[in-house]
Backbone and ligand atoms as CSV (ligand in chain L), in Angstrom:
chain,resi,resn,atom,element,x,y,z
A,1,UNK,N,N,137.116,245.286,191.626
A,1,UNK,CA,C,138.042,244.395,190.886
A,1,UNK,C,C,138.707,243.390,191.826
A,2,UNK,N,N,139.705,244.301,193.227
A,2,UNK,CA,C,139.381,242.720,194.036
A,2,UNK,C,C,138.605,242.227,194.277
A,3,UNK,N,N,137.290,242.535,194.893
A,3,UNK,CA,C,136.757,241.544,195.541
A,3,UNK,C,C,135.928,240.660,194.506
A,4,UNK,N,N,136.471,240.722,193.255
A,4,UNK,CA,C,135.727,239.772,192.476
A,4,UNK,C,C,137.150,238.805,191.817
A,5,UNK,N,N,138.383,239.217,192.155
A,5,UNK,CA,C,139.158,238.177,192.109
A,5,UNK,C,C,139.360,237.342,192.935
A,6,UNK,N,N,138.826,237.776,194.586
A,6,UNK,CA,C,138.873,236.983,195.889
A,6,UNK,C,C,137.748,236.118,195.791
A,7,UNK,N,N,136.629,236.481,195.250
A,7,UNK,CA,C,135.669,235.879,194.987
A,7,UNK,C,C,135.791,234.194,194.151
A,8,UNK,N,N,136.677,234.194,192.927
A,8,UNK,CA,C,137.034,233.591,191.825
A,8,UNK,C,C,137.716,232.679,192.524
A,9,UNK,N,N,138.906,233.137,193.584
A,9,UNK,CA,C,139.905,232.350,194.343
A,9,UNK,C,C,139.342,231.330,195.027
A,10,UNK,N,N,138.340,231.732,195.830
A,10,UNK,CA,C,137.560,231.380,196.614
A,10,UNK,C,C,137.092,230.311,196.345
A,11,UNK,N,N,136.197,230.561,194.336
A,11,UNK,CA,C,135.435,229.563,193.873
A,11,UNK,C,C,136.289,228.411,193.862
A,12,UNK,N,N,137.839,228.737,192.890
A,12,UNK,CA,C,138.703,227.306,192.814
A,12,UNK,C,C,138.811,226.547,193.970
A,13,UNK,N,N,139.129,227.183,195.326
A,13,UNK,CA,C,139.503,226.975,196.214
A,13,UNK,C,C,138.417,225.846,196.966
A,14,UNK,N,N,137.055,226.016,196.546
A,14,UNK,CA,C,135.971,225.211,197.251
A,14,UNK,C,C,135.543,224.156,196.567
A,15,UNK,N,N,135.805,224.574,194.842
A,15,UNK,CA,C,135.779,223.303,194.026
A,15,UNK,C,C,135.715,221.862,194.668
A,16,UNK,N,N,137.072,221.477,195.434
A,16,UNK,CA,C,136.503,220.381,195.649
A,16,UNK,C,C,135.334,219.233,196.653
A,17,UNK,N,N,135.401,220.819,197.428
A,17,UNK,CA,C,134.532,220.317,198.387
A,17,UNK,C,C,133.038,220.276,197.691
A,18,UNK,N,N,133.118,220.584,196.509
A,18,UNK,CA,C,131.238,220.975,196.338
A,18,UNK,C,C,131.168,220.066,195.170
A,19,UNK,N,N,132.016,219.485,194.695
A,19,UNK,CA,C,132.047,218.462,193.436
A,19,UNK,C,C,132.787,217.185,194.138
A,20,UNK,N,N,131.785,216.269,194.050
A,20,UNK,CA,C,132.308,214.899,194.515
A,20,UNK,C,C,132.929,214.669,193.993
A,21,UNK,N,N,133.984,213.570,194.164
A,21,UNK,CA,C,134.797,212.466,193.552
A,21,UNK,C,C,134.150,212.120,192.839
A,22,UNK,N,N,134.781,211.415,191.395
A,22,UNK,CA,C,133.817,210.357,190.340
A,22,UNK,C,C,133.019,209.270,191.402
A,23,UNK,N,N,132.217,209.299,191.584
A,23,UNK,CA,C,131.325,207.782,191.920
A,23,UNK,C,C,130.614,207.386,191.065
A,24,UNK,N,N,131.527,206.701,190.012
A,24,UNK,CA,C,131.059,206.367,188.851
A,24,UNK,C,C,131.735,204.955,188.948
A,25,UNK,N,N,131.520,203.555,188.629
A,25,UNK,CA,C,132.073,202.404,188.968
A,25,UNK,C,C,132.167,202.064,187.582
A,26,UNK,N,N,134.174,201.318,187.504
A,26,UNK,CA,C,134.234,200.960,186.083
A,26,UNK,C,C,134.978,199.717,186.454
A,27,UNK,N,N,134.919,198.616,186.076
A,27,UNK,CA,C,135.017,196.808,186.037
A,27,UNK,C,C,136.509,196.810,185.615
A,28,UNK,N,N,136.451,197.094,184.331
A,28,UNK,CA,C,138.124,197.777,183.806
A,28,UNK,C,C,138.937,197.883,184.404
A,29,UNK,N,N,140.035,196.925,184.489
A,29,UNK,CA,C,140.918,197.637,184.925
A,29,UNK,C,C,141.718,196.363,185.803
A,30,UNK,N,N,142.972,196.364,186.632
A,30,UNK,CA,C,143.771,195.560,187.372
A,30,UNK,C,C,142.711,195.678,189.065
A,31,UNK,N,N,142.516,194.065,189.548
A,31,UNK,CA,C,141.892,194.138,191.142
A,31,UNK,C,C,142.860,193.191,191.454
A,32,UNK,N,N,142.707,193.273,193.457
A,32,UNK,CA,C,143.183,192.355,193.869
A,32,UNK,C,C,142.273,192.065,195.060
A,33,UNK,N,N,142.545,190.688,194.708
A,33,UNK,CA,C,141.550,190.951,196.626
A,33,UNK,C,C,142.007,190.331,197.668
A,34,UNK,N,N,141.613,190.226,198.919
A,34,UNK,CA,C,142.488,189.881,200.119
A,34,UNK,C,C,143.417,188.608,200.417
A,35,UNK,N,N,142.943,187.678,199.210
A,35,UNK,CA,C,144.074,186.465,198.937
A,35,UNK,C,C,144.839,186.792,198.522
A,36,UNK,N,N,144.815,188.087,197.550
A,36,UNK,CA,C,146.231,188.151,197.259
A,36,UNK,C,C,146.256,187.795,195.656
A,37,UNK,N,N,144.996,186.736,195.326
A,37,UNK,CA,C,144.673,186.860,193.716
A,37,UNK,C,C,144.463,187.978,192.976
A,38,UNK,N,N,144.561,188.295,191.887
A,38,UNK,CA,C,144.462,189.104,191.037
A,38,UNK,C,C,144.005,188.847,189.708
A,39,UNK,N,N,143.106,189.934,189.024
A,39,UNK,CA,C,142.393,189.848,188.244
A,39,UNK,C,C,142.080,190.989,187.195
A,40,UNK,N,N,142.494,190.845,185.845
A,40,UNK,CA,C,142.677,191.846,185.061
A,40,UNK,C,C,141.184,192.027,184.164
A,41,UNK,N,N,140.391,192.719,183.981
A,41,UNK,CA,C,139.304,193.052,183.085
A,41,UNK,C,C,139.411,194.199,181.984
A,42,UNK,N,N,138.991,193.285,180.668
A,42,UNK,CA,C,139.188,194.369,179.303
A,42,UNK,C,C,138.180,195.091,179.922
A,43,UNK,N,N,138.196,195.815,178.697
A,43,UNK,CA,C,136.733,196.676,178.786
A,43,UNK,C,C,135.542,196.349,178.105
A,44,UNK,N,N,134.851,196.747,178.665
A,44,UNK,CA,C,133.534,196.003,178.586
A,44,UNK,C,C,132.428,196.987,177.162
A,45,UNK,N,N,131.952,195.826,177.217
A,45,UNK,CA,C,131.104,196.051,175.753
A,45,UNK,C,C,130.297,196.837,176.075
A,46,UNK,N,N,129.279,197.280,174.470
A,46,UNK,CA,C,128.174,198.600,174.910
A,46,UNK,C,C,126.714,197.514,175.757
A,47,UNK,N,N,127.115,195.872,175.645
A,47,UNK,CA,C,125.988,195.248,176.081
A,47,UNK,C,C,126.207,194.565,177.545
A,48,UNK,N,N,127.289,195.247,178.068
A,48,UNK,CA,C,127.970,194.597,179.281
A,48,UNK,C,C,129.012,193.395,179.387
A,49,UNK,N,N,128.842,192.999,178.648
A,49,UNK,CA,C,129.682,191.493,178.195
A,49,UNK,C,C,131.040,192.285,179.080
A,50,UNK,N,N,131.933,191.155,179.485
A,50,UNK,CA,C,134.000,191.113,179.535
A,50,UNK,C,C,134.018,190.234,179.463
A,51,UNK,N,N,135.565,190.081,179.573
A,51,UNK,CA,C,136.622,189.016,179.637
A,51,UNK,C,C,137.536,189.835,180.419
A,52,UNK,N,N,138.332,188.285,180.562
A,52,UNK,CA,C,139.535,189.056,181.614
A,52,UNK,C,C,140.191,187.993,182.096
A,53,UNK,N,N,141.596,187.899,182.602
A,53,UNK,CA,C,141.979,187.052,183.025
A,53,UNK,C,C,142.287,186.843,184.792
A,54,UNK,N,N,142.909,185.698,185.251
A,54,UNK,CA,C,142.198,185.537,186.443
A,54,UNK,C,C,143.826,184.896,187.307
A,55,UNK,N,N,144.220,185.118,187.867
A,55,UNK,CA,C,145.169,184.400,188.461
A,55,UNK,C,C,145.273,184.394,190.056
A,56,UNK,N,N,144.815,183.280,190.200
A,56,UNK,CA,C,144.501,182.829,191.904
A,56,UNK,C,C,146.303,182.303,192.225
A,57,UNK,N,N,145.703,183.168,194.034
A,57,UNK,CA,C,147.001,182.898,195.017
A,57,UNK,C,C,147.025,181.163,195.865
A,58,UNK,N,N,145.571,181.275,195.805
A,58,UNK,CA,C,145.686,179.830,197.005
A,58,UNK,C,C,144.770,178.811,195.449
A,59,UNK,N,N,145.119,177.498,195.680
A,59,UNK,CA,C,144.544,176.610,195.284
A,59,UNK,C,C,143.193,175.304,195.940
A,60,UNK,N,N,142.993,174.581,195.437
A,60,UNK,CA,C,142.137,173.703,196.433
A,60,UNK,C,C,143.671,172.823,196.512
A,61,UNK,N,N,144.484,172.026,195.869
A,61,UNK,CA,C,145.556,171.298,196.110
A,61,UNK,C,C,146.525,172.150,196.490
A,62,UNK,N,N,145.931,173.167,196.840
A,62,UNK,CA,C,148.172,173.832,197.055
A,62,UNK,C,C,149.363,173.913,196.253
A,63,UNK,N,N,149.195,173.292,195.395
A,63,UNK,CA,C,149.731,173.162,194.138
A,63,UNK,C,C,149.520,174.736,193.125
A,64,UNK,N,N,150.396,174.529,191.865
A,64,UNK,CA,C,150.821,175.804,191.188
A,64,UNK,C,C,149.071,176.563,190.635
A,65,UNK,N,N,149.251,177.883,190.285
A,65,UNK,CA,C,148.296,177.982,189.601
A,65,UNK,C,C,148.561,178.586,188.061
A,66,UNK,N,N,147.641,178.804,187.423
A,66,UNK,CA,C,147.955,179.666,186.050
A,66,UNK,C,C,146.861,180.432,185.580
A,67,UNK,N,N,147.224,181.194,185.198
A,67,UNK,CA,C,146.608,182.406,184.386
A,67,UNK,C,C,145.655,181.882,183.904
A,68,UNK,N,N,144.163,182.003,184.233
A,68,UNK,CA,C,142.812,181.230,184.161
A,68,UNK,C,C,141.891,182.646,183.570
A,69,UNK,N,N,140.963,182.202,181.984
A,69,UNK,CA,C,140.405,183.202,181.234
A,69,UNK,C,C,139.104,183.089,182.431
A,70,UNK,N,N,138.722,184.519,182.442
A,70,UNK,CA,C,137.595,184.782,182.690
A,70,UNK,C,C,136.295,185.325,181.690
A,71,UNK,N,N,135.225,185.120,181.787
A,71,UNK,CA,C,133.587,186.011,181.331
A,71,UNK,C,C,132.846,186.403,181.952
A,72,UNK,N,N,132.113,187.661,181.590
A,72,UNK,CA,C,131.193,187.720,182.585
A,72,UNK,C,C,130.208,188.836,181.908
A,73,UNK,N,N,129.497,189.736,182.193
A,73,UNK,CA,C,128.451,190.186,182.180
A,73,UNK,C,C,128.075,191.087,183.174
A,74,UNK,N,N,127.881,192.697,183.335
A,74,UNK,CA,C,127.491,193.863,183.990
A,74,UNK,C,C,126.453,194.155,183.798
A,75,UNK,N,N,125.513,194.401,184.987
A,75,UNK,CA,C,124.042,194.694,184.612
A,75,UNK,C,C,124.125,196.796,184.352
A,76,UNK,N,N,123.140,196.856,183.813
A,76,UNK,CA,C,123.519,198.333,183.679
A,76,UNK,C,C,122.711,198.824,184.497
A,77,UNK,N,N,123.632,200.126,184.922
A,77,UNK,CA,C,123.422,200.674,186.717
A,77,UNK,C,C,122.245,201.367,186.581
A,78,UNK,N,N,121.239,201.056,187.226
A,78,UNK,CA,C,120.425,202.272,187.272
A,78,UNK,C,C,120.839,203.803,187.457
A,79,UNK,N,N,120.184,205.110,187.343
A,79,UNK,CA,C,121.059,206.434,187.630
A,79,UNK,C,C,121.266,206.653,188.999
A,80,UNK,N,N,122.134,206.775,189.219
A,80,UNK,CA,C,123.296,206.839,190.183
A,80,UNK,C,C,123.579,205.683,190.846
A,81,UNK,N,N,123.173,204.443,190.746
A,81,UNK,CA,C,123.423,203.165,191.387
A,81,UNK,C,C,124.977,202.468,190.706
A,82,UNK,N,N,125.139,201.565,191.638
A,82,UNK,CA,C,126.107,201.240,191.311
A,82,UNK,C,C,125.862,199.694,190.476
A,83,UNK,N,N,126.522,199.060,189.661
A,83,UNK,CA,C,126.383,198.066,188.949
A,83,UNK,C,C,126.857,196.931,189.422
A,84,UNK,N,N,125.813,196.019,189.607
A,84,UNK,CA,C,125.979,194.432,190.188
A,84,UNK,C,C,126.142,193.676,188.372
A,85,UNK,N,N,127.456,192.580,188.843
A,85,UNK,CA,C,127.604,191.762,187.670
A,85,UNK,C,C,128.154,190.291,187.899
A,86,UNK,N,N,128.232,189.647,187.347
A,86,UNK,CA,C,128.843,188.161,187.378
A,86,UNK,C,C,129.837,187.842,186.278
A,87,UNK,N,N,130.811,186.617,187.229
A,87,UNK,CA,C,131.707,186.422,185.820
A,87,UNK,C,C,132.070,184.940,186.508
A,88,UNK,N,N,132.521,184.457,185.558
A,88,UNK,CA,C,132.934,182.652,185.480
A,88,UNK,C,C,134.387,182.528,185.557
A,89,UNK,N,N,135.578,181.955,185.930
A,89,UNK,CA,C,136.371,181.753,185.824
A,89,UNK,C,C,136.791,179.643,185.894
A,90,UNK,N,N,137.239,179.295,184.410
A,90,UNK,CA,C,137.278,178.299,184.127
A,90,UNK,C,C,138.455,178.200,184.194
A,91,UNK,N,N,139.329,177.545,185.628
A,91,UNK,CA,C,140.789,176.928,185.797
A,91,UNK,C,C,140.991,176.126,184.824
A,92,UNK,N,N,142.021,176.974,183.858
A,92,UNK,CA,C,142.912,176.724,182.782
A,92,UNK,C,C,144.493,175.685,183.425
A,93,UNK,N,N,143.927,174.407,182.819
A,93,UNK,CA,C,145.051,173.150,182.872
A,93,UNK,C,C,145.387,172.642,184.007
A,94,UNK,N,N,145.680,173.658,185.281
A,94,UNK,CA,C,145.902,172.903,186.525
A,94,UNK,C,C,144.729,172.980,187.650
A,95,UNK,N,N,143.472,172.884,187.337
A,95,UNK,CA,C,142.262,172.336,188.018
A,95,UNK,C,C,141.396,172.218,186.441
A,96,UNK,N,N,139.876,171.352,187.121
A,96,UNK,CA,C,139.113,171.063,186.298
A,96,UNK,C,C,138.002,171.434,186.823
A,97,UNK,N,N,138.190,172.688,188.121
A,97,UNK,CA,C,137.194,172.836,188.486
A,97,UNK,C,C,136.703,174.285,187.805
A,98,UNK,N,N,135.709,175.333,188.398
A,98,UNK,CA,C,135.213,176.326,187.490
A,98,UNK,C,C,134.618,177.083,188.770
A,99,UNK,N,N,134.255,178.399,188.955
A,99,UNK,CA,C,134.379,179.169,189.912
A,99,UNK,C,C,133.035,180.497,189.404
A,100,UNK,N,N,131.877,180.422,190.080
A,100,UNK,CA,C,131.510,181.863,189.507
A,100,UNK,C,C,131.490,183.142,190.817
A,101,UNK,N,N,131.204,184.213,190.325
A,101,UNK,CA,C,131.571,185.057,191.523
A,101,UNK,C,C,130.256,186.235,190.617
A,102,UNK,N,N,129.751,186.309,191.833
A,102,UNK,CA,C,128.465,187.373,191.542
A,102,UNK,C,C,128.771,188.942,192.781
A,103,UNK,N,N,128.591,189.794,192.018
A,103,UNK,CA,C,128.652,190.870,193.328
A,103,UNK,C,C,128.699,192.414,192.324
A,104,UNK,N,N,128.830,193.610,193.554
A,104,UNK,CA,C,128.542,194.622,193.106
A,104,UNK,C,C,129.622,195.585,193.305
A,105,UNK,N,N,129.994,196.901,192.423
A,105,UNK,CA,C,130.605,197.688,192.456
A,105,UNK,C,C,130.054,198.462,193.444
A,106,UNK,N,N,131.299,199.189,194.495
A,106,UNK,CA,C,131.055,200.453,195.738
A,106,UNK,C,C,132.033,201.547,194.880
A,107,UNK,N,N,131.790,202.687,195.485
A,107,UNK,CA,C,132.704,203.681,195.209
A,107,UNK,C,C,132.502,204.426,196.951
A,108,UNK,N,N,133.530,204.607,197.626
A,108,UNK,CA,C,133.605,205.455,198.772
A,108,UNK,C,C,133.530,207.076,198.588
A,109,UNK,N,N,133.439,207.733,199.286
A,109,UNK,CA,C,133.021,209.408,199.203
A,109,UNK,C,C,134.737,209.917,198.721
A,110,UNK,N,N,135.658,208.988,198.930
A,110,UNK,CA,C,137.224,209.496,198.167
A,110,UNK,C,C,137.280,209.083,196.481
A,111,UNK,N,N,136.334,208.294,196.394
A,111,UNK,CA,C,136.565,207.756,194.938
A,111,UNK,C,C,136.999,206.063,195.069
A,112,UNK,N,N,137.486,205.631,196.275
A,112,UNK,CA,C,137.726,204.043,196.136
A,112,UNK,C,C,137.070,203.406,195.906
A,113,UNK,N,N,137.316,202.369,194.583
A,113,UNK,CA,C,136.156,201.508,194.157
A,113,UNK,C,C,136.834,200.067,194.792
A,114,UNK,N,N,135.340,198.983,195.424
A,114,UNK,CA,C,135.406,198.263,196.093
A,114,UNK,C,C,134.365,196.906,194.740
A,115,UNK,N,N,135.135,195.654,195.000
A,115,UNK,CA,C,134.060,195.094,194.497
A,115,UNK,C,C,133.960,193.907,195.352
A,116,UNK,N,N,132.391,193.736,195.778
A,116,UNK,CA,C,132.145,192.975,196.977
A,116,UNK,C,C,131.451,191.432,196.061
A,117,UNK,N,N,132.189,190.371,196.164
A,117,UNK,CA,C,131.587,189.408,196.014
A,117,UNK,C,C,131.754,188.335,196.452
A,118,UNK,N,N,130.598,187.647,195.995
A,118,UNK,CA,C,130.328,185.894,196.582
A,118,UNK,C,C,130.856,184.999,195.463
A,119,UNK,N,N,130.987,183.938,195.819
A,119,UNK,CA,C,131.520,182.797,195.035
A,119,UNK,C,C,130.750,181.322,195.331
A,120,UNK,N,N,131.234,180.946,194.003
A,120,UNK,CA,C,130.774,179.437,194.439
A,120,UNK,C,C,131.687,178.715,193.502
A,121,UNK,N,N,132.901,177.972,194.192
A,121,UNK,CA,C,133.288,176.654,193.720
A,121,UNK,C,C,133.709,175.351,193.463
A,122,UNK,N,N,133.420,174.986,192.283
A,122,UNK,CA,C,132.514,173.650,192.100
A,122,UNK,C,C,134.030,172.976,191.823
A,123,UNK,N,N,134.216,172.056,192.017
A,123,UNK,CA,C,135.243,171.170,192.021
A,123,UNK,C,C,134.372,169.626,191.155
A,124,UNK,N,N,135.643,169.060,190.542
A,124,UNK,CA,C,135.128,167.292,189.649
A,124,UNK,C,C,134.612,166.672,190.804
A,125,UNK,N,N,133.875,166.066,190.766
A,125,UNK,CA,C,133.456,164.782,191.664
A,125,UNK,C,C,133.639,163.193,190.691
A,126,UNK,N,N,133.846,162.066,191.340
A,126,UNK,CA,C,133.691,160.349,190.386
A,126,UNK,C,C,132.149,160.438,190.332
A,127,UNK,N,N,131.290,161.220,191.176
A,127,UNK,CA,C,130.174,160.240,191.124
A,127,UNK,C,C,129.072,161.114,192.058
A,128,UNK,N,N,127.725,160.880,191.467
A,128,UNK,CA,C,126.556,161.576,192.061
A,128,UNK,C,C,126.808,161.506,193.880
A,129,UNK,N,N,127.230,160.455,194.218
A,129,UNK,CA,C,126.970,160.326,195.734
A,129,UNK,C,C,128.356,161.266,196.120
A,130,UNK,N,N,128.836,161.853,195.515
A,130,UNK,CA,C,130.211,162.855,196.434
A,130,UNK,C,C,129.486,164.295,195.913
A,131,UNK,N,N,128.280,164.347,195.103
A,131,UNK,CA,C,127.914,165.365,194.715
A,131,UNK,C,C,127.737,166.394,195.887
A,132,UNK,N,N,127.457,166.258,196.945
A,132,UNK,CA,C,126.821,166.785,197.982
A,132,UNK,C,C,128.531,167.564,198.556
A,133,UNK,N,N,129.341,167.318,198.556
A,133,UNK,CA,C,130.627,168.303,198.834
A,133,UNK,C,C,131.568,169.044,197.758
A,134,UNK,N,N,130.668,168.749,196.317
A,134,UNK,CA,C,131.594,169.252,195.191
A,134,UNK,C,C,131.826,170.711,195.217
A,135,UNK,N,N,130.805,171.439,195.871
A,135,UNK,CA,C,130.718,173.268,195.859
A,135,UNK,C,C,131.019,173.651,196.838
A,136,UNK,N,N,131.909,174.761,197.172
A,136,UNK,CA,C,132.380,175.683,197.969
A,136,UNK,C,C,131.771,176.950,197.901
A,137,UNK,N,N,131.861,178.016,198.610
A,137,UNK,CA,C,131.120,178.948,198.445
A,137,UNK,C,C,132.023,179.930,199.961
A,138,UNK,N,N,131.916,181.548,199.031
A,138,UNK,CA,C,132.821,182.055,200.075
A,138,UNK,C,C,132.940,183.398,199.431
A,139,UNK,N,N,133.397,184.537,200.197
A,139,UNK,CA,C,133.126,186.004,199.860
A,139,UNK,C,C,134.576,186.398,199.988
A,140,UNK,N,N,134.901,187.148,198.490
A,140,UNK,CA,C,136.278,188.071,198.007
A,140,UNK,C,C,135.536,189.438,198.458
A,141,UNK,N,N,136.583,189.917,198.511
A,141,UNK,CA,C,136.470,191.584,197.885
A,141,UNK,C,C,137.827,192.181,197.639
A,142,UNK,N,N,137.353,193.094,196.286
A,142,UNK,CA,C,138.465,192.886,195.311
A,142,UNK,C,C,138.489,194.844,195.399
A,143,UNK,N,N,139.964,195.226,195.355
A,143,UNK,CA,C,140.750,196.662,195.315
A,143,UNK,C,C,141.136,196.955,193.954
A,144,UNK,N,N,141.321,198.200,193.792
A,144,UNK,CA,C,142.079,198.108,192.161
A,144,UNK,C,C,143.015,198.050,192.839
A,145,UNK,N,N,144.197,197.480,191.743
A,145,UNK,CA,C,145.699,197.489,191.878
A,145,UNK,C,C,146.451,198.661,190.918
A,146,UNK,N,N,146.977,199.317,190.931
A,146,UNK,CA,C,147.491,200.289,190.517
A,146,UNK,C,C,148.702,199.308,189.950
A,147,UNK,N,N,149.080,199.347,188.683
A,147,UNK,CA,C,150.168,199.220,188.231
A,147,UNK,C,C,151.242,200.204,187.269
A,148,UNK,N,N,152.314,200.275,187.188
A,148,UNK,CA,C,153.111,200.996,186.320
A,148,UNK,C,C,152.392,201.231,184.406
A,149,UNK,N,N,152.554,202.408,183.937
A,149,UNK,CA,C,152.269,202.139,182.528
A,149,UNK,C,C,152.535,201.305,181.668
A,150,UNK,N,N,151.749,200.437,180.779
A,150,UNK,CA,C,152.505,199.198,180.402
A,150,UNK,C,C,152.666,198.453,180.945
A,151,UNK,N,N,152.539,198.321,182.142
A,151,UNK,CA,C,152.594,196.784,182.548
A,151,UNK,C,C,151.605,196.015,182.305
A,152,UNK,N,N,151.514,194.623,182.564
A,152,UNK,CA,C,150.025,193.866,182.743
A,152,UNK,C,C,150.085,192.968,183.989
A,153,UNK,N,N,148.838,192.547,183.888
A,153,UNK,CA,C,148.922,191.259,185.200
A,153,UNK,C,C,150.002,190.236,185.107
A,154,UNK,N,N,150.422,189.735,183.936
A,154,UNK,CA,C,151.548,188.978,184.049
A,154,UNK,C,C,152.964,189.740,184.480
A,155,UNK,N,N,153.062,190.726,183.929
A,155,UNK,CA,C,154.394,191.148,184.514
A,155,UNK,C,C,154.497,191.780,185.619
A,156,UNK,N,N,153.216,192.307,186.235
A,156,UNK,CA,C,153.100,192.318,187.509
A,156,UNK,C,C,153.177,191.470,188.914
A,157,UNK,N,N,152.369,190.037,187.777
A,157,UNK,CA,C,152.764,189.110,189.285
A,157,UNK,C,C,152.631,187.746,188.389
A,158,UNK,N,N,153.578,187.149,188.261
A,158,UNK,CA,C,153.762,186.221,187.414
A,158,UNK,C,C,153.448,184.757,188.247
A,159,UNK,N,N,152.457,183.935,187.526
A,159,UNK,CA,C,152.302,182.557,188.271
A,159,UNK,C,C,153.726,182.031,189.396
A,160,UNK,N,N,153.048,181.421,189.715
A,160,UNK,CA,C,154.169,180.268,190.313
A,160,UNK,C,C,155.190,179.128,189.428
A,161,UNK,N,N,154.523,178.997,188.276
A,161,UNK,CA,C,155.290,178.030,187.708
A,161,UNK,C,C,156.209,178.676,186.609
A,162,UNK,N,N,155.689,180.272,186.395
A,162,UNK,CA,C,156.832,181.447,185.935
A,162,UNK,C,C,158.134,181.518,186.705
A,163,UNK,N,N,157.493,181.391,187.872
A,163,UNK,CA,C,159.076,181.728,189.041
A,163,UNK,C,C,160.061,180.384,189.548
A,164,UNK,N,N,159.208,179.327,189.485
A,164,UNK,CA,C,160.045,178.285,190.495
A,164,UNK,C,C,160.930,178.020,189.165
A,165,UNK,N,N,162.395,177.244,189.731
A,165,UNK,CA,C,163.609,177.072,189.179
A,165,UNK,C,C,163.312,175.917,188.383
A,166,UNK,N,N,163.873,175.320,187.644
A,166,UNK,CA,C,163.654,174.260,186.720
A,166,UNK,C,C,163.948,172.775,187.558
A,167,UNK,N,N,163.352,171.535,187.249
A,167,UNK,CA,C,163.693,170.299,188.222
A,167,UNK,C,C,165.071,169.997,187.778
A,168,UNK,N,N,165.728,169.825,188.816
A,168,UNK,CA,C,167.238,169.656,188.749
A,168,UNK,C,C,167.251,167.833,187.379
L,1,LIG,C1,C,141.465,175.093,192.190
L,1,LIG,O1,O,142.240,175.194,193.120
L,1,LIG,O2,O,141.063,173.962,191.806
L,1,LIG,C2,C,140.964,176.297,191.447
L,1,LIG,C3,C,141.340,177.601,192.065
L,1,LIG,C4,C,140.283,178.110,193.019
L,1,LIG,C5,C,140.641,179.452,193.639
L,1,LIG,C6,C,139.559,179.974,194.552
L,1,LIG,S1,S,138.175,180.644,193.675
L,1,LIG,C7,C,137.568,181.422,195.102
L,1,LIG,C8,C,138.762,181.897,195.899
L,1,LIG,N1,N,139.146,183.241,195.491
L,1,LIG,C9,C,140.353,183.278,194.938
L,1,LIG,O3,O,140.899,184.294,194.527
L,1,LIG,N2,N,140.862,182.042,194.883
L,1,LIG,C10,C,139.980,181.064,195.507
């Protein structure tokens, strides 16, 4: 009778070493990535489809930014792979430029999910001959952000033109 309750103890006790962390990658959810932008994703459809919204720290003018809708699209993971996807983000009112970002979900052996991506963006040009400097191109990688229950990306980190004081 003990040694089959020491046994039992034992089992809980090793549980976690013998059952990985979820390494299961989910898009869902609050990221941030090393700018400091942040980016909220619904949840995603049974065909991969999201949305989500998008709020960048740095600008191309330096100037304010705002809460910019995102789309995008998850390829579905092969078994046990992790899922590469793309999404568009179309700067809502204060640019006219448009931004896509392609890349893939990591999960680390603790459970941290990482999302590694590339970008490319395209800024207005007057005219075919400035065409040749309209695209940028450059690599995020994005953390979840843990926020309070109920909160959202806006009340978490509210634009710039939420915070600055009114013109005298
Ligand atoms: C603009 O300034 O005209 C639009 C905003 C561009 C923000 C870029 S998109 C790639 C990079 N990653 C970010 O989080 N922000 C910048």
């Amino acid at each position: 009778m003990k040694s089959s309750a020491f046994i039992l103890v034992l089992a809980v006790a090793l549980v976690p070493f013998v059952i990985p962390a979820e390494r299961k990658c989910q898009l869902s959810g609050l990221w941030r990535n090393e700018q400091d932008s942040l980016m909220e994703i619904s949840a995603l459809r049974d065909n991969g489809d999201f949305q989500g919204k998008y709020l960048t720290r740095v600008t191309l003018t330096g100037g304010c930014a705002r809460t910019s809708p995102l789309k995008g699209a998850q390829q579905q993971p092969g078994e046990g792979g992790w899922p590469t996807f793309a999404f568009t983000v179309r700067w809502d009112k204060f640019s006219n430029a448009t931004t896509t970002f392609a890349g893939q979900c990591f999960v680390d052996s603790g459970g941290k999910e990482t999302l590694s991506t590339m970008w490319l963006l395209r800024e207005a040009v007057g005219s075919l001959e400035e065409d040749w400097k309209a695209t940028r191109v450059g690599r995020n990688v994005f953390t979840r952000k843990r926020t309070p229950r109920g909160k959202n990306l806006l009340s978490s980190f509210p634009s710039c033109e939420d915070t600055s004081s009114p013109a005298p």
